[in-house]
N, C-alpha and C positions, 0 to 999 in steps of 0.2 A: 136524522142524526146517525140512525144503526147506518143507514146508506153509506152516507160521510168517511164511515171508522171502514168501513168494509175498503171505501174505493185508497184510502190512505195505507191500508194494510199490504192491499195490492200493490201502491206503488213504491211502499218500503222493498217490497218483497221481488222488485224486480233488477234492481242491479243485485242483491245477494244471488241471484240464480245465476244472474251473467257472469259474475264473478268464478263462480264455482265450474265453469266450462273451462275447460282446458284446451292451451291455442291446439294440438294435437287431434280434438272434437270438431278443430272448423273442417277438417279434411271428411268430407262425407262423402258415400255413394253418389248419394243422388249428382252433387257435382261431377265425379270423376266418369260419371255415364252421358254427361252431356256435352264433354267435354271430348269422349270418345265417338257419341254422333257425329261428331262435325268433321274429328280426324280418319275417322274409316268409314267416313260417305263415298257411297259411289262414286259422286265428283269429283272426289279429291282422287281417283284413280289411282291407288296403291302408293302417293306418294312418293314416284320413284328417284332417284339421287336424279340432279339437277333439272327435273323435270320441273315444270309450269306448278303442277301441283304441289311438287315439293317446294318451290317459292310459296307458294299460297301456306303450307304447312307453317315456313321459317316466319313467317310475319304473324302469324295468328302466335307464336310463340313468343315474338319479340313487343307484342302488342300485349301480349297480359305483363311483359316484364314492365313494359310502359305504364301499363294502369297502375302495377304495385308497387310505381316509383324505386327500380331497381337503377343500379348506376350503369350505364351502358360499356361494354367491355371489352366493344368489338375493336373494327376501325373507325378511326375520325368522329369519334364522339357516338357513335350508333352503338348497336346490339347484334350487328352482322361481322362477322370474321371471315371474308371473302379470300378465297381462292381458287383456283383455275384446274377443273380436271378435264381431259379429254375422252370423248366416245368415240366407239370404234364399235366395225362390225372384222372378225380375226378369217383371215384369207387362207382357209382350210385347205385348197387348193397349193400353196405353196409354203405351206407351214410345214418346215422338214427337219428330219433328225439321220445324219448315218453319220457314220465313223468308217474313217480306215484304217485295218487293224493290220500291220505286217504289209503285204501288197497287196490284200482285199478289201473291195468297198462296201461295207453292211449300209443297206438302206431299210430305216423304218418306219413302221406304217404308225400316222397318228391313230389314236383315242386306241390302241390294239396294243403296241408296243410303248409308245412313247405319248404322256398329256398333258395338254397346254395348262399351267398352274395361274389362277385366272387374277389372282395378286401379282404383279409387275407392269411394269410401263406398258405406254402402247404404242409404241417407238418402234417402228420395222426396225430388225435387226438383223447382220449376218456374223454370226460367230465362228471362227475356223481357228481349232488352237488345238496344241496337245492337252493331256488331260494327267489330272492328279486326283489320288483318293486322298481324301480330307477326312474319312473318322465319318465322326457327326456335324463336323461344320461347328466347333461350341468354342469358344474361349471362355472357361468359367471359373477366374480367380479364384473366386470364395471357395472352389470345391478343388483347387489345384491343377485342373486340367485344361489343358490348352488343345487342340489339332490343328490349330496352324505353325505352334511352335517346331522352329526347322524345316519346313514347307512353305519355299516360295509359288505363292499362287500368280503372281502379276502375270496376266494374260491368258491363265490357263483355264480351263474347262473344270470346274471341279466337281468331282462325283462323291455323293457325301448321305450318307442315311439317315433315315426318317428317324424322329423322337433322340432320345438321349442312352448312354452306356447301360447299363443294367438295368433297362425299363421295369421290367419286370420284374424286379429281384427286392424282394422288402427292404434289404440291407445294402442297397445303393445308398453312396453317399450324394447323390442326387436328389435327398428327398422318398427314397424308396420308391412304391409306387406308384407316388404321384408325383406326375411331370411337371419341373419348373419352366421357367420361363424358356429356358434354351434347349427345348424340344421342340419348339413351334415355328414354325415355317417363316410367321412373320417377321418373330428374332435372328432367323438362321439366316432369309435370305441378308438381311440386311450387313451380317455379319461376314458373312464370306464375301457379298462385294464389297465391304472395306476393306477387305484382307488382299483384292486386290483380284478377285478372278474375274473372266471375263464371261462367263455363264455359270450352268447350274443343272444337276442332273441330280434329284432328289431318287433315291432307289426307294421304292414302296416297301411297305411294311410285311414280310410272310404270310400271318395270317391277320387281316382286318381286324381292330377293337371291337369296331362299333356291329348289331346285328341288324338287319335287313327290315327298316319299317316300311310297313302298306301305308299309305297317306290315303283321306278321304277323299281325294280327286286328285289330278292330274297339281305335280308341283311345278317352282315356276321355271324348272331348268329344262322342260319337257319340249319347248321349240328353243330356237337362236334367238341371241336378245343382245344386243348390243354392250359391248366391254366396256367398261368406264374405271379409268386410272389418274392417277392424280400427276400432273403436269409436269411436275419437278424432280429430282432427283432421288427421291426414293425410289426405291425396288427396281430402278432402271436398270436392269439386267436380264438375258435370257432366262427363264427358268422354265423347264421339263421334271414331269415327274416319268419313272420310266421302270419297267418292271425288273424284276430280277433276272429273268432269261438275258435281259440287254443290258444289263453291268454286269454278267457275266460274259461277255463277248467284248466288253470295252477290254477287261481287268486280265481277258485270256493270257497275253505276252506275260504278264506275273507270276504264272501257272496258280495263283491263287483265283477261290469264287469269293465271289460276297460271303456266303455266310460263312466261311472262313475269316475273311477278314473283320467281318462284325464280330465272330467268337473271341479273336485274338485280343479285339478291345472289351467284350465285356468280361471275357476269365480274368483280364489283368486289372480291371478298372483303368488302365493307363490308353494315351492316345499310340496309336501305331498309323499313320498316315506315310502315304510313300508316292513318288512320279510314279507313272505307268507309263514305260517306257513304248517306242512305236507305234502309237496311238494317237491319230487327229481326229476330233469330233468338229463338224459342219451343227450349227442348230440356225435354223432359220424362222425367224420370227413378221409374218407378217399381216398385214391388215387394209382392208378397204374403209372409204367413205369416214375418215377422222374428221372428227369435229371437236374447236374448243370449245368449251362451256364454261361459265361464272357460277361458282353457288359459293356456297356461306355456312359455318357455323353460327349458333345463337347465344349470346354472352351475356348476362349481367350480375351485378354482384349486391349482396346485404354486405356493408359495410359495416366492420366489428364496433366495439362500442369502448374497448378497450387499446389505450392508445398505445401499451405496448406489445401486442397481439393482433390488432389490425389488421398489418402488413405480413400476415400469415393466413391461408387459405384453405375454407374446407370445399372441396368442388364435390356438387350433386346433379349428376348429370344421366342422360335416357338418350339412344338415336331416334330422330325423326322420320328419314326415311325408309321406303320400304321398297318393293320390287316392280310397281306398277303395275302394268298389265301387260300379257302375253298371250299371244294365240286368242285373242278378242275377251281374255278375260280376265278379270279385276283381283287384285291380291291385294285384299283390302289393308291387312297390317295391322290388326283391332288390336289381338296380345303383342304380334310382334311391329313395331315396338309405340304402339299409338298410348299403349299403357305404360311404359315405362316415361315418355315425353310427360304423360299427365301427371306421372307422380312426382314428377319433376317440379312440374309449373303448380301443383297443389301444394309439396312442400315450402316453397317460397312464397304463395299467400298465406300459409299457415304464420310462417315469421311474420310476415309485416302485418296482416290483419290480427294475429296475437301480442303485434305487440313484443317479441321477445327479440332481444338485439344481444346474441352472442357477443364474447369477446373475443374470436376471431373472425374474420369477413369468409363470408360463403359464397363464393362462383356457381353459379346454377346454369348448365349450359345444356343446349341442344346440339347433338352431334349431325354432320351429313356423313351419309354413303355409310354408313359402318355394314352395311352389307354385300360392299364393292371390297371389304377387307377392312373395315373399320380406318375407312382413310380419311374422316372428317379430325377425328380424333388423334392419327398419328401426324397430321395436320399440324394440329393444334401443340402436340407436347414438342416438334420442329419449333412451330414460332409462338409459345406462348405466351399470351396477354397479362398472366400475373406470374413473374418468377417460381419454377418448378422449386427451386430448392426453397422458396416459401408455402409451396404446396404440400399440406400435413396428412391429406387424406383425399381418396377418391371414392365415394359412394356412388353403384352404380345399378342402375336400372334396366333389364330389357328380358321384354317377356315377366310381367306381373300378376296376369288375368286370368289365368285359365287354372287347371286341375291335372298335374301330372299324368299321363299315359303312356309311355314309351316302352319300349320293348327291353331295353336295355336296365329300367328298372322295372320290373313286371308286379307297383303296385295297383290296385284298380282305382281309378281314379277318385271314385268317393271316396279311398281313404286320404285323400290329399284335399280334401276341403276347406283344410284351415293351415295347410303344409307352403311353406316357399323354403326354397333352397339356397343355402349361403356359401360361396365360391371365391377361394382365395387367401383364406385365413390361414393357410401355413404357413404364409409370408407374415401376418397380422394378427398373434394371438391376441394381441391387447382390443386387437378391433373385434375380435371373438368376442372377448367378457364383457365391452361393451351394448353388444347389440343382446348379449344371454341378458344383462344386467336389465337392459331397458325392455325385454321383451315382458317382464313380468309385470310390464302393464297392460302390453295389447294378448297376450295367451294364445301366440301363433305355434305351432310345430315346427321349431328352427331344423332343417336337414341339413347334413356339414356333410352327406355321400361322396360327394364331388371335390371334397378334398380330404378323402382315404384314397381313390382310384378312381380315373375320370373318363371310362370309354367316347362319351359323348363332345371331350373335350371345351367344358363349357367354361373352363379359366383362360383360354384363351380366344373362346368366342366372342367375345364382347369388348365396349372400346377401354374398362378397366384396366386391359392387357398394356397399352400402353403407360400408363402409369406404371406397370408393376417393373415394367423394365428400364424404368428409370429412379426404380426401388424409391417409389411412393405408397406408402401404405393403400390399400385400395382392396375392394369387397365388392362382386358382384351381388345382387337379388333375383332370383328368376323360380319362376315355378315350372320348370320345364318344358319338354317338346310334349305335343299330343298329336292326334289323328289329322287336325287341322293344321300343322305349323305348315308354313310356308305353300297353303294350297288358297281358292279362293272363298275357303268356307272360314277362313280366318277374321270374324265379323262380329260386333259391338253386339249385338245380341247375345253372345256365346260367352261372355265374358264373367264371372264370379266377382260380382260389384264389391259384395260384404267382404270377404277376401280381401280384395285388392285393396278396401280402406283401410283394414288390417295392418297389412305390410306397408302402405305411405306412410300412417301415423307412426307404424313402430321406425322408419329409415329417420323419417323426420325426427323421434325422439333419438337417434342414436347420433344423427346429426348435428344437434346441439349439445351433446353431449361432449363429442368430440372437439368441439368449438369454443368451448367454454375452461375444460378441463386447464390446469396450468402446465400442463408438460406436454410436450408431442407426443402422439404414438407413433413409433417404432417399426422401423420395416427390418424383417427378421430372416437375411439369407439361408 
């Protein structure tokens, strides 16, 4: 009889425990480790953008979306979002930059004077046009400035500086000193070729943000590796980046220099763009051994539960691929970004095996190539599978796993044990109080460093950035660079498991938060 009452006490006592687990507790270590064996195995050989492996990568992702009966998002009923990049090996040999200035012909030397900016088509190309200074290359309503207003660019060569007007200056109305969107290369080139030029000379920066990290071995840009661009008409234009000595020799007939001309626009705040008169610039762009390639982004959705909310979108998305392997050796991609994919594909078991069906639908996608320039991604917000303007939010993932080290913030890594860093939120206060709000259940170290002033540039490293330029609210998570990023010791052993369960439970708690709430949140120029 005592037996009886004991075994009946136990089985009362066993859904009241189950009950008391929160879907947030299903996201454990131990999964998010076994999940990273398989993605940063040897075999899987660094995952590189359309490589064999990186197919192997996209299926094993579109294969849990299958288990967890996710709706597929892709094309034709699937979970793949297929499109066409091409590879290419860049023909350094005939890859040229000179200008004729007056009746002299400057010729310059790549990687010395003038280099190849490794985001743009891979479309041999010959450009021969006169040239005009464009400012910063920005048209930025919200802030009242324009640099192509009164400067026709159609055909011309435009020579345009790095970052935005008063970078440096607290009291830009740029956001001060932290860069929006229309600093960044990815925004700018896109920008001036709608504006109609036919290249692009980006003048480097005077002195570097960023300072000089040692990596623990050899990184992956240490031999030639094949260029891989996306097929279509993005960034299909020449683009050179090119020192100051050499827009200074374009700009000579002006009698102005560059940093005159960048003074004149940061004393004023205002755009001063002008022709440069008797000045033709030649940029020659070309390449051997092109090849098409197919790859795919990976799509599915939790469908909202709320039928007037539904048909509005929270996307939670990680890049899958990584850099492969180079010079005979493996870049595995454990932190970057095998952990941001997992906390991906973990947040979305967490909904369905918990059981919670927000009332907006959640997109959970795996990006390609975001390390070829996050081209899976700006892919995607071209031909999006759920209308952008029903896209509320982008939460995003890359680089989860590891313990801050970098140079640039010089804390020692054991003080980042329990630290991730949040990137983005001064477009997104509302997604700020959110993620403050919800963290007060997981008791992480939220760091907002990176959007006071950002040398590392990390708001615009990641596939977030296309969102943000289509001013959808949107937040990266990343724990930053360390000694291993991007070398071959970047591996599944090395990775801070307790941590990283940390930060999935608290994205996933901020995830449904956002999905649930009854008002949008707010993208904040």
């Amino acid at each position: 009889m005592k037996i009886q009452k004991k075994m009946l006490v136990a089985f009362l006592l066993v859904p009241t425990l189950a009950a008391a687990q929160q879907p947030a507790d299903l996201i454990t270590a131990r999964s998010l480790r076994a999940h990273m064996f398989f993605l940063a195995a040897d075999e899987m050989a660094g995952r590189n953008a359309t490589s064999p492996e990186g197919r192997i990568a996209a299926n094993y992702v579109a294969a849990h979306f299958m288990r967890l009966g996710l709706k597929p998002a892709g094309d034709n009923g699937t979970y793949f979002q297929n499109f066409d990049m091409v590879a290419s090996m860049t023909d350094d040999r005939r890859m040229s930059l000179t200008a004729k200035v007056g009746g002299t012909t400057r010729t310059f030397q790549l990687d010395h004077d003038f280099f190849y900016f490794f985001v743009q088509s891979a479309t041999p190309t010959q450009v021969e046009a006169p040239v005009a200074f464009a400012g910063y290359g920005i048209n930025a309503p919200e802030y009242g400035y324009n640099d192509f207003s009164g400067l026709d660019l159609a055909g011309k060569v435009a020579l345009v500086l790095d970052r935005e007007p008063q970078a440096n200056d607290p009291r830009s109305k740029f956001k001060g000193q932290w860069d929006t969107i229309h600093s960044y290369l990815w925004y700018k080139i896109e920008q001036v070729r709608k504006a109609g030029a036919a290249g692009i000379l980006v003048v480097r920066e005077a002195v570097p943000r960023r300072k000089v990290r040692i990596p623990s071995a050899p990184v992956n840009n240490w031999r030639p590796s094949p260029k891989i661009a996306l097929a279509d008409s993005r960034f299909d234009i020449p683009v050179f980046q090119v020192t100051r000595e050499v827009a200074n020799q374009v700009l000579a007939p002006t009698g102005k220099t560059v940093d005159q001309a960048q003074k004149a626009i940061d004393d004023s705040g205002a755009p001063a763009s002008f022709d440069v008169p008797d000045v033709r610039v030649t940029m020659v762009k070309s390449f051997q051994d092109r090849e098409l390639r197919h790859t795919r982004n990976v799509l599915g959705i939790l469908e909202g539960s709320d039928p007037a909310l539904r048909d509005e979108f929270v996307v939670v998305s990680g890049h899958y691929d990584h850099v492969g392997i180079v010079g005979g050796r493996i870049y595995r991609g454990a932190d970057d970004n095998a952990s941001g994919t997992i906390g991906m594909m973990e947040i979305a078991e967490a909904f369905v095996r918990g059981n919670v069906r927000p009332k907006r639908s959640i997109l959970f996608a795996a990006w390609e190539a975001e390390e070829r320039g996050l081209l899976g991604a700006f892919y995607y917000v071209d031909h999006p599978t759920v209308p952008l303007e029903k896209t509320v939010a982008n939460l995003n993932m890359d680089m989860i796993g590891r313990d801050e080290d970098s140079v640039d913030w010089p804390t020692p890594p054991d003080h980042n044990v329990n630290m991730v860093n949040v990137s983005g939120t001064p477009y997104n206060p509302q997604l700020k109080e959110i993620i403050d709000s919800e963290n007060r259940k997981t008791g992480l170290k939220l760091d907002y460093k990176t959007d006071a002033v950002d040398p590392e540039s990390w708001f615009a490293r990641s596939d977030h950035f296309c969102f943000a330029i289509h001013r959808v609210p949107m937040v990266l998570f990343n724990t930053g660079e360390h000694l291993d990023y991007h070398t071959e010791n970047d591996t599944w052993d090395r990775i801070n498991y307790p941590k990283m369960e940390k930060i999935v439970r608290l994205i996933f708690l901020s995830t449904a938060d956002v999905a649930n709430r009854p008002a949008r949140i707010e993208f904040t120029p």
